[in-house]
DRENLODO-305935 format. One record per atom (N, C-alpha, C): x, y, z. Coordinates in steps of 0.02 Angstrom, whole numbers, plus 50000, padded with zeros to 5 digits. Example, Ala and Ser with C-alpha at 12.3 -4.5 7.8 and 13.67 -1.06 7.14 Angstrom:
# DRENLODO-305935
506604971650390 506154977550390 506604983550390 506424988850354 506844994750357 506455000250394 
END
This chain:
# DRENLODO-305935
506895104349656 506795097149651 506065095549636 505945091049625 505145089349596 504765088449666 504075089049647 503765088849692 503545080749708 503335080149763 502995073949782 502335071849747 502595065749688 501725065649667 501295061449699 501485058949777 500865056149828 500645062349859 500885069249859 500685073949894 499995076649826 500025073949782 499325075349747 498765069749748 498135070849790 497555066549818 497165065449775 497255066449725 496775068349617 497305066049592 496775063549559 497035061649476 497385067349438 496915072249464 497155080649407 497855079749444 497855081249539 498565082649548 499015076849547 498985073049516 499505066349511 499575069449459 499485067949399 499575071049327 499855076049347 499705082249372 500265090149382 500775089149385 501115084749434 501505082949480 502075080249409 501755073249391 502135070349327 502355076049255 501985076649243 501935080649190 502205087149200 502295090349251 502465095949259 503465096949272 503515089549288 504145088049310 504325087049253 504205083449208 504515081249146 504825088749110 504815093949144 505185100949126 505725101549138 506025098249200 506615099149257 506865092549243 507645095249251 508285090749245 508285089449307 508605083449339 508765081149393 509355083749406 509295086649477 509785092149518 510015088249586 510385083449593 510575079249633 511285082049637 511375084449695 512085085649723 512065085449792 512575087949833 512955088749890 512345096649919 512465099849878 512375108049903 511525108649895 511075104549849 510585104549835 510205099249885 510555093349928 510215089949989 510255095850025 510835098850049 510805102750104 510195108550098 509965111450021 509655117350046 508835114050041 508685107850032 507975102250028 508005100850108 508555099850160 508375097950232 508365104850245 508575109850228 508355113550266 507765116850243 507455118050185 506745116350188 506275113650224 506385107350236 506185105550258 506035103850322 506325107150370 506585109950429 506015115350471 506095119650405 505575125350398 504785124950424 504725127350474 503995127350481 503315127950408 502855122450446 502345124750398 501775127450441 501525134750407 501075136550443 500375132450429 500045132450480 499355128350466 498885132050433 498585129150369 498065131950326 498335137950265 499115135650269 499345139850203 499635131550165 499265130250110 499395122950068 499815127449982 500125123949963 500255123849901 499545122649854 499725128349809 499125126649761 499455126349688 499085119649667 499535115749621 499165119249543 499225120349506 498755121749443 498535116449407 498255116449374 497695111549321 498235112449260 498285105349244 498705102049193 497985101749140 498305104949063 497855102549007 498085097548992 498205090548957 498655084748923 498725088048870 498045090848843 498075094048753 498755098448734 498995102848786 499525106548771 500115101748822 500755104548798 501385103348817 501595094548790 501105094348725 501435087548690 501285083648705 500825081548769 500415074848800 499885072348771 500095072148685 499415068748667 499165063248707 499595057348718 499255054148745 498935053448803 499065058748853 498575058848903 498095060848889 497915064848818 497435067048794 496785061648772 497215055648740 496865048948727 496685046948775 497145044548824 496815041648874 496145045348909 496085052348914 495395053848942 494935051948908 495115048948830 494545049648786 494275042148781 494905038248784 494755029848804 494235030048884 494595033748922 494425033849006 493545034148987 493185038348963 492715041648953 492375034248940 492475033548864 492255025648839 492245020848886 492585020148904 492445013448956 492345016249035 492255020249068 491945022649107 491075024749108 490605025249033 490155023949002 489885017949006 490515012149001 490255006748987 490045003349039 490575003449098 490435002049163 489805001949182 489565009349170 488965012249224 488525006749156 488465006149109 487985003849075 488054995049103 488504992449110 488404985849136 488144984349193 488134988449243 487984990349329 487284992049324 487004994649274 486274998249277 486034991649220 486274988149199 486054986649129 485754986949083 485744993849070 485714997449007 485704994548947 485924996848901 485964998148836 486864996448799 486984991348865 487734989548862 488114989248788 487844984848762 488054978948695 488034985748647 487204987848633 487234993548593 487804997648588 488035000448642 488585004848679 489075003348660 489364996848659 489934994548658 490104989948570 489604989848534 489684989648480 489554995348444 489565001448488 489465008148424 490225011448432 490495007748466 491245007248484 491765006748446 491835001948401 492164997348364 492224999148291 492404998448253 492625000548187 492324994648156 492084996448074 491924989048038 492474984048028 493024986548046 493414983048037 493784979148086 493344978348144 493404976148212 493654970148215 494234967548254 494534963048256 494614958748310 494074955248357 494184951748427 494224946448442 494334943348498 494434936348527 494004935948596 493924929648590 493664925148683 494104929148729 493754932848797 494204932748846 494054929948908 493734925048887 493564918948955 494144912948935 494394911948917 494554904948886 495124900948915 495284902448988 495504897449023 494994891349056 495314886549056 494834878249077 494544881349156 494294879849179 493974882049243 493774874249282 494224871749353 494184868149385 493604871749447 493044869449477 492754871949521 492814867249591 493224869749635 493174865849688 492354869349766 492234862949756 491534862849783 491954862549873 492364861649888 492604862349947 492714867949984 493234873349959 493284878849957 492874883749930 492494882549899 492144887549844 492374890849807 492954889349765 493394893149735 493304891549662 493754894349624 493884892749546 494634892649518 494844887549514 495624887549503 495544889449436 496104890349398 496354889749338 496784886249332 496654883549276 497254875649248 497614877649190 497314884049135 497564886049093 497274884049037 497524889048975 496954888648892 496924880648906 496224881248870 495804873148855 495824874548777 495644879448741 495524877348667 495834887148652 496074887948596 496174894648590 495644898348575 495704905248593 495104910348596 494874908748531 494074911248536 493604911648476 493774917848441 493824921048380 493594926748356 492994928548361 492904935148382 492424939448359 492434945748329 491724947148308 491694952348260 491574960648303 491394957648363 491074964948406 491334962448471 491764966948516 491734967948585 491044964648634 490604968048593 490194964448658 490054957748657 490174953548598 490284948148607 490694943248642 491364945048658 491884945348713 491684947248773 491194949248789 491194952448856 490384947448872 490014948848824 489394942848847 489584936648847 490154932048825 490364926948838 490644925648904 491164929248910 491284932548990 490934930949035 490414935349042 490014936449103 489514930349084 489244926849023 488714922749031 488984914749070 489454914449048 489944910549055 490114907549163 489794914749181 490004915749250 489564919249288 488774916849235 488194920349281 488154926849285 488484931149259 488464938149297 488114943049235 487894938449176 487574944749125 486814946849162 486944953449164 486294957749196 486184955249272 487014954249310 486974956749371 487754957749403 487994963649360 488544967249378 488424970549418 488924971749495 488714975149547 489474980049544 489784976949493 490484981549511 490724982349441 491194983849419 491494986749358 491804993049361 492594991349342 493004993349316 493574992149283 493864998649250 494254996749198 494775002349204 495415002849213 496055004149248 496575004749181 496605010149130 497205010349102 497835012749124 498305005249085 498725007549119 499365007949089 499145009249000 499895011148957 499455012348908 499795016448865 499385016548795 500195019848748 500245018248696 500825018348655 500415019548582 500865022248555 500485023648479 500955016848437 500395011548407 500575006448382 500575005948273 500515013448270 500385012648197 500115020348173 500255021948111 499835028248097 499155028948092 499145032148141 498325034448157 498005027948199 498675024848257 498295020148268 498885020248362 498175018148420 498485019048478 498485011148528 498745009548534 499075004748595 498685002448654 498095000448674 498075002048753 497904996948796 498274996948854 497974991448898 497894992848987 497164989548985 496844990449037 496734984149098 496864985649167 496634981449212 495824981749235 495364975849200 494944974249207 494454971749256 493954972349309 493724969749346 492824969449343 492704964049360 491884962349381 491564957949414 491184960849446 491034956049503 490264958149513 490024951849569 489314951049553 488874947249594 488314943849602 488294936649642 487714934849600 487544926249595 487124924649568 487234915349624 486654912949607 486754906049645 486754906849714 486724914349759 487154915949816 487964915349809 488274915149752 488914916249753 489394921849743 489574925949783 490004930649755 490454929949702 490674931849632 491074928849564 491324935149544 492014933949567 492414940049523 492814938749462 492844943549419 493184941549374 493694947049356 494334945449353 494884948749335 495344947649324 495504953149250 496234952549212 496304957649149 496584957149138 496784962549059 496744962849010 496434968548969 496244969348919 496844973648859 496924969548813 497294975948770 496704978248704 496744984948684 496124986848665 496614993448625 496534991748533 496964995348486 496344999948458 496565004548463 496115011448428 496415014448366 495935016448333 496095018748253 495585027448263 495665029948207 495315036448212 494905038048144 494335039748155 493925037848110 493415044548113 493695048648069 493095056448067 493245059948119 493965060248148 493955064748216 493695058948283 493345053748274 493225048348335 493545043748350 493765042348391 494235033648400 493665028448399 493905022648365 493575017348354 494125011048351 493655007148401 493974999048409 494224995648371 494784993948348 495244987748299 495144982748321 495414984348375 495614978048416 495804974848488 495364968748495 495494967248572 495534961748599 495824959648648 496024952648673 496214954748746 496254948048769 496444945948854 496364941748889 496374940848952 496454936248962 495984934749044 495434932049090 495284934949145 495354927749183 495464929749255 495434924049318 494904926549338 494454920349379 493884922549429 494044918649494 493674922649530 493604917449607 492994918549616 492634912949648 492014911449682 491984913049749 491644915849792 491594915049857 491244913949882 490914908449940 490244910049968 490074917650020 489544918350020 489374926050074 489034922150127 489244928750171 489214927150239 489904924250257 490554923150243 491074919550279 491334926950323 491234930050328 491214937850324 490744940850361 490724943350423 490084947750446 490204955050465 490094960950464 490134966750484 489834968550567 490324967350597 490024967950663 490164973750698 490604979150690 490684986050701 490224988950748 489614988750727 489054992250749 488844988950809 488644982350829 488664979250870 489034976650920 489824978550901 490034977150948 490284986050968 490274989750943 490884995650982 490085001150952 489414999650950 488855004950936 488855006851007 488795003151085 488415007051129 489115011351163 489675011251114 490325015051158 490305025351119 490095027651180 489895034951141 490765039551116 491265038551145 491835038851098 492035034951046 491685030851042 491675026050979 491275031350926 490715031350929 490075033950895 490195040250875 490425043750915 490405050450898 491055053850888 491545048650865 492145050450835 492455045650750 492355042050769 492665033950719 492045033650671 491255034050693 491125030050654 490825035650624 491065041350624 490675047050593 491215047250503 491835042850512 492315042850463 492685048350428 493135046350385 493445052150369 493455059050344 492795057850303 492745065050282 492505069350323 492115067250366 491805072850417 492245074150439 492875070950463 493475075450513 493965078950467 493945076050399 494485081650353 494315089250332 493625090750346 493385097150321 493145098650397 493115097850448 493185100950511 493585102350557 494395099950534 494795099650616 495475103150581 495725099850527 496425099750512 496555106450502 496135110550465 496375117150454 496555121050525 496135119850567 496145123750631 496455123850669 496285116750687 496785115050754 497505112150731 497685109750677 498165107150666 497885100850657 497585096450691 497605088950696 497665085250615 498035081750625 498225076850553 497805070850540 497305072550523 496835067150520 496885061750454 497455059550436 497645058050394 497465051350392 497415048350446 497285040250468 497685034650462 498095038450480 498845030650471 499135031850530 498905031750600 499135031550644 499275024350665 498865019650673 498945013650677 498575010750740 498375003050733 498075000350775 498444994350812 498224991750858 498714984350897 498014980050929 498234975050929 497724970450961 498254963450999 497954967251068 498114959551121 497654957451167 497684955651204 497234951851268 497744953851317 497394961351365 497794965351393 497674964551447 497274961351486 496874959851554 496934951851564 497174948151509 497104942451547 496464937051531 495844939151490 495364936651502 495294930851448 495754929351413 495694927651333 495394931351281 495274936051292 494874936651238 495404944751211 495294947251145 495914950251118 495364959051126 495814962951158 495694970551166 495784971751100 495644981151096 496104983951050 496204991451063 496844994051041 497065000351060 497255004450984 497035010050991 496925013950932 497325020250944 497785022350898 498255027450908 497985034450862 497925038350897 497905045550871 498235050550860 498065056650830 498455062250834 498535067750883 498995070650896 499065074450954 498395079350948 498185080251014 497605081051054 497115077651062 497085071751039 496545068051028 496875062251074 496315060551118 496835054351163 496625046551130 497305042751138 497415037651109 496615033751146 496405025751117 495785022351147 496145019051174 495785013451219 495875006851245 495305003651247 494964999051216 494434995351196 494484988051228 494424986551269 494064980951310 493584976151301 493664970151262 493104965751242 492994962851298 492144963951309 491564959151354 491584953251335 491274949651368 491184942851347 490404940651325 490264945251307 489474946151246 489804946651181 490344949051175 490794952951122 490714958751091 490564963751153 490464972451158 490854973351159 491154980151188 491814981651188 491694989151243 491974990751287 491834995751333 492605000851324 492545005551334 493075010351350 493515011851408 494205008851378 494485008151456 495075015551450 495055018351417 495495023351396 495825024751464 495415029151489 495455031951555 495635027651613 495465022651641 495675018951663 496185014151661 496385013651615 497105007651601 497545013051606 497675021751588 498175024351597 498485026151517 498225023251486 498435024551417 497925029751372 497725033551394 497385040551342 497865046851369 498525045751332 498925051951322 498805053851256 498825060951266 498805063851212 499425068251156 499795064351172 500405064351129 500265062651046 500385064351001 500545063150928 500755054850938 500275049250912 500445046150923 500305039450840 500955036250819 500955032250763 501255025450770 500775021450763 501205013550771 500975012050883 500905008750877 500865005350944 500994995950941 501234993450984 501424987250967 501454983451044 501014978151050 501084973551117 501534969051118 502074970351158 502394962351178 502724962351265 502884955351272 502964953951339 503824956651353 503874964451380 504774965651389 504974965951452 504684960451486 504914959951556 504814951251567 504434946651525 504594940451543 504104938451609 503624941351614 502894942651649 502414937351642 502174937651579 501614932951543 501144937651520 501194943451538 500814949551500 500954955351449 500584958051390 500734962451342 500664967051390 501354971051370 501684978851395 501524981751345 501784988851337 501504993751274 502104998551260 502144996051195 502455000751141 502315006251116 502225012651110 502105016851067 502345024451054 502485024650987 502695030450964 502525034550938 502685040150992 502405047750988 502985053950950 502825057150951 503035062350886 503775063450918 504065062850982 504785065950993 504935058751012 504975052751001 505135045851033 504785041251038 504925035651065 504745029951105 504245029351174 503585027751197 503395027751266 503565020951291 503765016151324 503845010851351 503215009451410 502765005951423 502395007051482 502064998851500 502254997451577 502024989351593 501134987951600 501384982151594 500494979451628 500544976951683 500134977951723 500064974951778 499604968551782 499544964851697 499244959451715 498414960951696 497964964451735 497494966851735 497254971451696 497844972751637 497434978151578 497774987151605 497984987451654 498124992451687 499094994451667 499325001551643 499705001551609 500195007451657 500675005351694 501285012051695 501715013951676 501745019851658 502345021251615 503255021051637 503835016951603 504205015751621 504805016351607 504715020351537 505395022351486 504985025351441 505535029551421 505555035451383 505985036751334 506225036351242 506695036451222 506625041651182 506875045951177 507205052251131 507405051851067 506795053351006 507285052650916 507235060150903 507665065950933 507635070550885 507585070050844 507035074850825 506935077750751 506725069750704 506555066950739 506105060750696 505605058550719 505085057650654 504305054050708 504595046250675 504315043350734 504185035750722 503415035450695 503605029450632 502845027950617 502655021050620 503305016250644 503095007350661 503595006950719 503355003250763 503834996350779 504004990850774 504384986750758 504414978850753 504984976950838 504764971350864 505104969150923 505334960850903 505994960650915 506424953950923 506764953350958 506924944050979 507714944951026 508254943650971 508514949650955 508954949650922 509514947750924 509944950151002 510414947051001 510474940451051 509724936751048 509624929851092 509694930451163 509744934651200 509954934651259 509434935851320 508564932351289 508124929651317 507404934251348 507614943151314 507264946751317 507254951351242 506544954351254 506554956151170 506634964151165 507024964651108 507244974051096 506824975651039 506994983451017 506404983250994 506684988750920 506484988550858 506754992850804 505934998750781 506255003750787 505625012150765 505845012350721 505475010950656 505315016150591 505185021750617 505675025050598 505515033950578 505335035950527 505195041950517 504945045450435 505215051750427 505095057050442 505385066550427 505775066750464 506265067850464 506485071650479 506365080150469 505875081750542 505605089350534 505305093050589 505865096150630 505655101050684 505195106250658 504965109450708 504605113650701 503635112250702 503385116350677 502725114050691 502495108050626 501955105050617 501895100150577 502275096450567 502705093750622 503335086950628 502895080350567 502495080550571 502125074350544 501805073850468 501765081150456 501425085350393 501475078750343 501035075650309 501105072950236 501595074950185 501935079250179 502255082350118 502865081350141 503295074050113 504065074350149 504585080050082 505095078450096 505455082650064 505895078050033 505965072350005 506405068649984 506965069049943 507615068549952 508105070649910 508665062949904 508835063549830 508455063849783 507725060949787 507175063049770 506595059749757 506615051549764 506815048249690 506915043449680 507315036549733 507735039549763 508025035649794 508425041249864 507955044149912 508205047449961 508345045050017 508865047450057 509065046350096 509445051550153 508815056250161 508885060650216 508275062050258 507965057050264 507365055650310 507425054950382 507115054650433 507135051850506 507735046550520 508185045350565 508445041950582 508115034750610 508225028950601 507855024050637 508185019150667 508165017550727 508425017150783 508165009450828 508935006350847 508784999950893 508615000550956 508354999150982 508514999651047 508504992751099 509084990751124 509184985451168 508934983351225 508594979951239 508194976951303 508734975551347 508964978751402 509564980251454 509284976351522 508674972951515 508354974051583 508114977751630 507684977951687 507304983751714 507264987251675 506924988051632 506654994351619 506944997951569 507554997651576 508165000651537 508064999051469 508405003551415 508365001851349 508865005751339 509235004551277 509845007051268 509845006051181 509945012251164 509925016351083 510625010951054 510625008451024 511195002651008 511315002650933 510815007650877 510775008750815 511505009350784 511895013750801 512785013450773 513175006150782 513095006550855 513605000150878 513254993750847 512724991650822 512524986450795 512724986250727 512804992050674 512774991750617 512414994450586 511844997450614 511054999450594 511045007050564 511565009050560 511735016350543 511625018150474 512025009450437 512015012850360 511155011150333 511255016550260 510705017750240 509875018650284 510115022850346 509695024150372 509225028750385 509235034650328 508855038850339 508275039650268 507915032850259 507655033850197 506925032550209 506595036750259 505875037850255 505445029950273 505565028750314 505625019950346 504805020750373 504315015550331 503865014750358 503705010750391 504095004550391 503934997750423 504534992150423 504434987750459 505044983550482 504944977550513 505144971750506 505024964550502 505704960750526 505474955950581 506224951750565 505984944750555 506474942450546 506424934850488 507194934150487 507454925350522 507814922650495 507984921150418 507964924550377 507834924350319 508274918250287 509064917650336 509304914450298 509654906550331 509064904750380 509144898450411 509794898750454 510054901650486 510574902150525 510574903850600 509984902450604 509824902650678 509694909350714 509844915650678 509704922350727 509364924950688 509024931750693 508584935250657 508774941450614 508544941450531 508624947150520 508414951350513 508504958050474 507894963050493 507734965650408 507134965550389 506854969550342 506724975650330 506894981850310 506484990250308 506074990950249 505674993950254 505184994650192 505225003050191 505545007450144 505455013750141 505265017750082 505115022850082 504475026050049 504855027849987 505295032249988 505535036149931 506265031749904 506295026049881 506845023049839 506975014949874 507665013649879 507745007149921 507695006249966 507444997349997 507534996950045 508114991250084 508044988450141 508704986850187 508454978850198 509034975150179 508894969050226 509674972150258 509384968350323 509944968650369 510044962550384 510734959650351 511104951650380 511174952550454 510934948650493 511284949750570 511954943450558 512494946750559 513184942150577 513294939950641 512714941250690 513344939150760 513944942750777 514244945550742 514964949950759 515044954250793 515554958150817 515484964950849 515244968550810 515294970050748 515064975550703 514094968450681 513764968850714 513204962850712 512864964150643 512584969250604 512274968850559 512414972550483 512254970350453 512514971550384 512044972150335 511954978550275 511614977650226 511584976750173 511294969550166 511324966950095 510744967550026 510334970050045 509724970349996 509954971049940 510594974549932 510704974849830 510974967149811 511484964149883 511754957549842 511514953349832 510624951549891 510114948749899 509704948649842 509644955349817 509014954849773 508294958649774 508374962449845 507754965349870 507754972949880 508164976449829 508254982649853 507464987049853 507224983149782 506484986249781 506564994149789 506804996649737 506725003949747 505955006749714 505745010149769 505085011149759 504715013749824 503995016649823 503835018449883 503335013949942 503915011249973 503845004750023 503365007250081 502935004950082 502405005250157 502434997750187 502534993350195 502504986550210 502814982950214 502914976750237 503324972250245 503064964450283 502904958750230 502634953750287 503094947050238 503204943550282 503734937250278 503184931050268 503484925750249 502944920050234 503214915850176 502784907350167 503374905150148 502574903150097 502494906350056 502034904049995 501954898949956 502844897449950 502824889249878 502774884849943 502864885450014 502894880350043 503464875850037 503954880850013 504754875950009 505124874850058 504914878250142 505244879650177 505584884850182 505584891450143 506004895550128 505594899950158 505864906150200 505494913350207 505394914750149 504924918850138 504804922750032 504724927950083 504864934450043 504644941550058 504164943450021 503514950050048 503054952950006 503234959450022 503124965149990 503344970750011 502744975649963 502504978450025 501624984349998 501974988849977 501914992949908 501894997949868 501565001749877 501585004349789 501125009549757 500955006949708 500295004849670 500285004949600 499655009749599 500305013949544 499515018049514 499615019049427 498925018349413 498905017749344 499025022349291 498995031049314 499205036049292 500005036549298 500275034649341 501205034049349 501225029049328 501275023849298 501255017249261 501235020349201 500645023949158 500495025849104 501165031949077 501205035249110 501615042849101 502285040549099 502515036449147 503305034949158 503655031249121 503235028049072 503155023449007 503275027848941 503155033348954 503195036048887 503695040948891 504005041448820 504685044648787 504725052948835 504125056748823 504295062948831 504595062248921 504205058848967 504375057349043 505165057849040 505355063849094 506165063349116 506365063349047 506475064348985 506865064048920 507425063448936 507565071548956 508245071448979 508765068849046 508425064349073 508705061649118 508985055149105 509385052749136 509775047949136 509305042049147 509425036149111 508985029549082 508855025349166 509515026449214 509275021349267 508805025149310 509015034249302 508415035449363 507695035149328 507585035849277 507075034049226 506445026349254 507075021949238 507045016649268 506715014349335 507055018949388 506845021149472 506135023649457 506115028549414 505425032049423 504735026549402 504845024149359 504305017649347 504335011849380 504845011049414 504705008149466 504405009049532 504265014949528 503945017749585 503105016849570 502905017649508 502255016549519 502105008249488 502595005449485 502284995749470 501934993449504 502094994649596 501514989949639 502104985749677 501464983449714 501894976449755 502244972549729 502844968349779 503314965849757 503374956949810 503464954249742 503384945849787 503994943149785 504604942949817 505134939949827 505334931749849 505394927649798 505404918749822 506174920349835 506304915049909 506814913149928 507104908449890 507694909849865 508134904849819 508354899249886 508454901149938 508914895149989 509694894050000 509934903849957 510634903049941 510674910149971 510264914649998 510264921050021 510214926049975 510114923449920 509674927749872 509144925849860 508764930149810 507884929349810 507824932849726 507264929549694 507264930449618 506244936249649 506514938249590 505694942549570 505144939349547 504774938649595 504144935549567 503474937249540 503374944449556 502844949649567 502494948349499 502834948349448 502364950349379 502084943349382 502694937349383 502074930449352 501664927849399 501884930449469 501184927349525 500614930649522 500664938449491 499834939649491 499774945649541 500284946649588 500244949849643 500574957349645 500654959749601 500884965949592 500454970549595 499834973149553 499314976549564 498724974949621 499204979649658 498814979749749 498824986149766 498564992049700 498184998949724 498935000949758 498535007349792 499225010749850 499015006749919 499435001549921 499654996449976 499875001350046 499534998950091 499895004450154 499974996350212 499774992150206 499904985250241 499754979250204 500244974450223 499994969750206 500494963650231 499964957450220 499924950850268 499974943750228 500364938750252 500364932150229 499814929150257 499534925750251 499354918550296 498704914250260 498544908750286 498314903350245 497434905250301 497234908750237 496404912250239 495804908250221 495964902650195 495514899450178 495714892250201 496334888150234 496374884350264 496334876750231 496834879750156 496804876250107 497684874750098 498164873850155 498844874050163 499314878050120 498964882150093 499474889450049 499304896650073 499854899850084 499674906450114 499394912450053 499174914450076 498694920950047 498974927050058 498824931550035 499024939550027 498554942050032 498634947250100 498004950950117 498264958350126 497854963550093 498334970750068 497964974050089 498084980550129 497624985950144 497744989950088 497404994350082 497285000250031 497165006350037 496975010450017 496785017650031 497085021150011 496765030550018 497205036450012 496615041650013 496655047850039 496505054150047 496305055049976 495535054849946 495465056349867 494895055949864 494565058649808 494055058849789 493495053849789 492955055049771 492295051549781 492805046349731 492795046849676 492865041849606 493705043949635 494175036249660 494865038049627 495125036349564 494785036349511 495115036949446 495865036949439 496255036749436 497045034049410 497365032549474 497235032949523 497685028649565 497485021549587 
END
């Protein structure tokens, strides 16, 4: 079966991954899941990794990945020359062919609201200008918006290129620049399409056009307080803020520890004082924090004292009140289950239940009263399914790839009172389509009927709305009749009502990456495979997904014309109204294990 191309942290190994697959027919059967779980089953010893080889593009028919390094190059040149401000214009008109063909790419009307500090767009005011040279397009741009000769950022993100003519190539790029002048922070971004011809063995510019949005921000709405508030805590200091790379080239090989950093964080007011703690989840041997805000707004170490620095494998932690107290209790999941543990009010935590997911790690919780009956239960995302050592290992085994569904089991569990919790996942309904690598989970009346339903966001193909019916058989999944199957690799899940119609809308965090965007687009990708899993596979690297509530229990696709699809590799993300201007906002975490420069993802 193909390999995982998130299990490559490079550009080189993303490309391997794609390109190397495009060899292999898709082997989806009965006898071929069974011998992928038990693979995957299989111990991995620590510090024996797969070693992937170096993909040329030049051979195995990839001209065009071949172009694209050669476009990449060009405008990766150009960048650093706008950031240093160089010898830009020169640069960028030795670019272009005499026969250069361009347009304005500022040329939406620009409303400036002095309230917000923002910059709406109202849309074209007059149609683009021609020009004769690129850099004329690009000094209009930036003069336009203050920022000529004080670019602090720049880049340029291809993310298709097609051969549009003989001796002539296709390409289009996601554009960004940003800057400050006035004291204003001014970004500018949007897309470029940019046609290449070949001229003596060199590519040279035809042609280019696009189109860019900016936003204004003031600085300072924003302060970095890290250091000041959690500097005089010496497990702070001499673990967290030393960051990731120092712990990826010192621990993982050795000891095992998965320093991967998606364990997860929670924030409540755990003592009572008003003011909001925070608890930080780790990997086994490393004991979980408990962070205690002063009322200077320090933060002291209560690890040891509240009862909560076990050192269990621990992912996802979540505060809510499951006793009807007035105080956050604690959620969290460790590598064989569920911990359940109370507060006593005072920040102080005992442990009180215990739930059992063979052979699955949990990596979220979400808590609701689901079935109304005035206390709240609680739903675990799971992920591997994988005994043995490295239960947690990065490298799942997904079968089929595209759309799998032999992952971790993920599991209800019912608020019984005292203490009690009771595994209720079958008898609710929660069984089907449940083993598909579940990172996260949401509930939302989605469909005005008074009870709650449930959202899954999973990694390797579709994901789940769950109708709650009320019935004996209580929940049901509808995401294909809905509209939200979103096959693709789901990390997220946040609810919110954006047009302000009254309607829940769904957002759901991806992947977009610009090298699987580029590759999965073109003819040679999967040839021989069948057009819908084809289909699946480019949908896996599009990006986030914005779902408007129709008000009929379906939901239409909104992602491409809201703007909100290219959100990087999404691992969280959030609704809410950030600027306090009565429309909610989209706020996306990001990241991944990669290089200084991540170039195509």
């Amino acid at each position: 079966m193909l390999l995982i191309f998130r299990s490559l942290v490079t550009v080189l190994l993303f490309l391997s991954f794609f390109l190397t697959s495009c060899k292999k027919k898709e082997e989806i059967n009965s006898g071929s899941e069974t011998k992928e779980i038990k693979e995957a089953n299989d111990p991995v010893v620590p510090g024996t990794e797969t070693v992937v080889p170096s993909y040329d593009p030049g051979n195995g028919g990839w001209k065009i990945e071949e172009w694209n390094n050669e476009i990449v190059a060009y405008l990766k040149k150009l960048s650093d020359k706008l950031i240093s401000n160089g010898d830009w214009e020169i640069f960028t008109n030795s670019l272009c062919s005499p026969d250069f063909q361009g347009s304005s790419l500022n040329f939406p009307k620009v409303y400036k609201s002095p309230d917000q500090g923002k910059v709406i767009l109202l849309g074209p005011e007059n149609e683009p200008k021609k020009k004769n040279v690129l850099s004329e397009s690009v000094s209009e741009l930036l003069d336009d918006h203050g920022l000529r000769g004080r670019v602090e950022r720049s880049s340029f993100k291809v993310i298709d290129i097609k051969v549009s003519g003989k001796n002539k190539v296709d390409s289009e790029a996601i554009v960004h620049f940003a800057g400050r002048h006035d004291g204003v922070y001014r970004e500018l971004k949007g897309r470029m399409r940019l046609e290449w011809g070949f001229e003596s063995g060199l590519m040279k510019l035809l042609r280019s056009d696009g189109s860019f949005s900016a936003v204004y921000s003031s600085i300072g709405q924003f302060v970095d307080v890290t250091e000041s508030a959690l500097g005089d805590v010496p497990e702070f200091t001499e673990q967290f803020y030393r960051g990731q790379d120092h712990w990826t080239g010192r621990l993982e090989m050795l000891t095992g520890i998965d320093v991967g950093g998606w364990q997860g964080i929670a924030v409540a007011d755990v003592n009572g004082d008003g003011k909001d703690d925070l608890y930080v989840a780790q990997p086994g041997g490393l004991p979980n924090r408990m962070y205690v805000r002063n009322d200077d707004g320090t933060f002291e170490d209560h690890s040891v004292s509240s009862g909560t620095n076990f050192l269990d494998s621990c992912h996802g932690n979540l505060f809510v009140d499951l006793d009807n107290d007035g105080d956050q209790d604690l959620i969290s999941g460790v590598l064989d289950g569920a911990i359940v543990m109370e507060n006593d009010g005072e920040g102080n935590f005992t442990k009180r239940a215990s739930m059992l997911l063979p052979a699955a790690v949990p990596y979220s919780i979400s808590a609701a009263d689901y079935d109304m009956d005035g206390d709240l239960d609680f739903y675990v995302c799971c992920y591997n399914k994988r005994p043995g050592v490295n239960r947690h290992h990065i490298f799942a085994r997904p079968v089929p790839y595209h759309d799998a569904n032999n992952g971790g089991r993920n599991a209800l569990f019912r608020n019984e009172g005292n203490w009690s919790f009771r595994n209720v996942t079958m008898r609710e309904g929660l069984d089907e389509n449940n083993r598909r690598f579940s990172y996260a989970s949401s509930w939302e009346d989605y469909d005005n009927d008074g009870d709650l339903d449930l959202y899954v966001a999973n990694d390797f193909g579709r994901n789940n709305l769950y109708v709650n019916e009320g019935s004996s058989i209580r929940f049901r999944d509808v995401a294909e009749e809905a509209g939200v199957v979103d096959i693709g690799p789901g990390m997220s899940v946040s609810w919110g009502d954006f047009d302000n119609d009254g309607e829940p809308d769904l957002y759901v965090g991806n992947m977009f990456s610009s090298a699987g965007h580029r590759i999965s687009s073109q003819e040679r990708f999967h040839e021989d495979a069948d057009p819908a899993v084809k289909d699946h596979y480019r949908r896996h690297a599009r990006g986030n997904s914005l779902y408007r509530n129709r008000g009929d229990g379906t939901f239409s696709d909104v992602s491409i014309s809201s703007g909100v699809s290219v959100g990087r590799w999404a691992w969280s993300s959030r609704l809410g109204d950030m600027d306090g201007d009565g429309y909610q906002d989209i706020y996306v975490a990001n990241g991944f294990i990669t290089q200084e420069d991540p170039g195509d993802l």
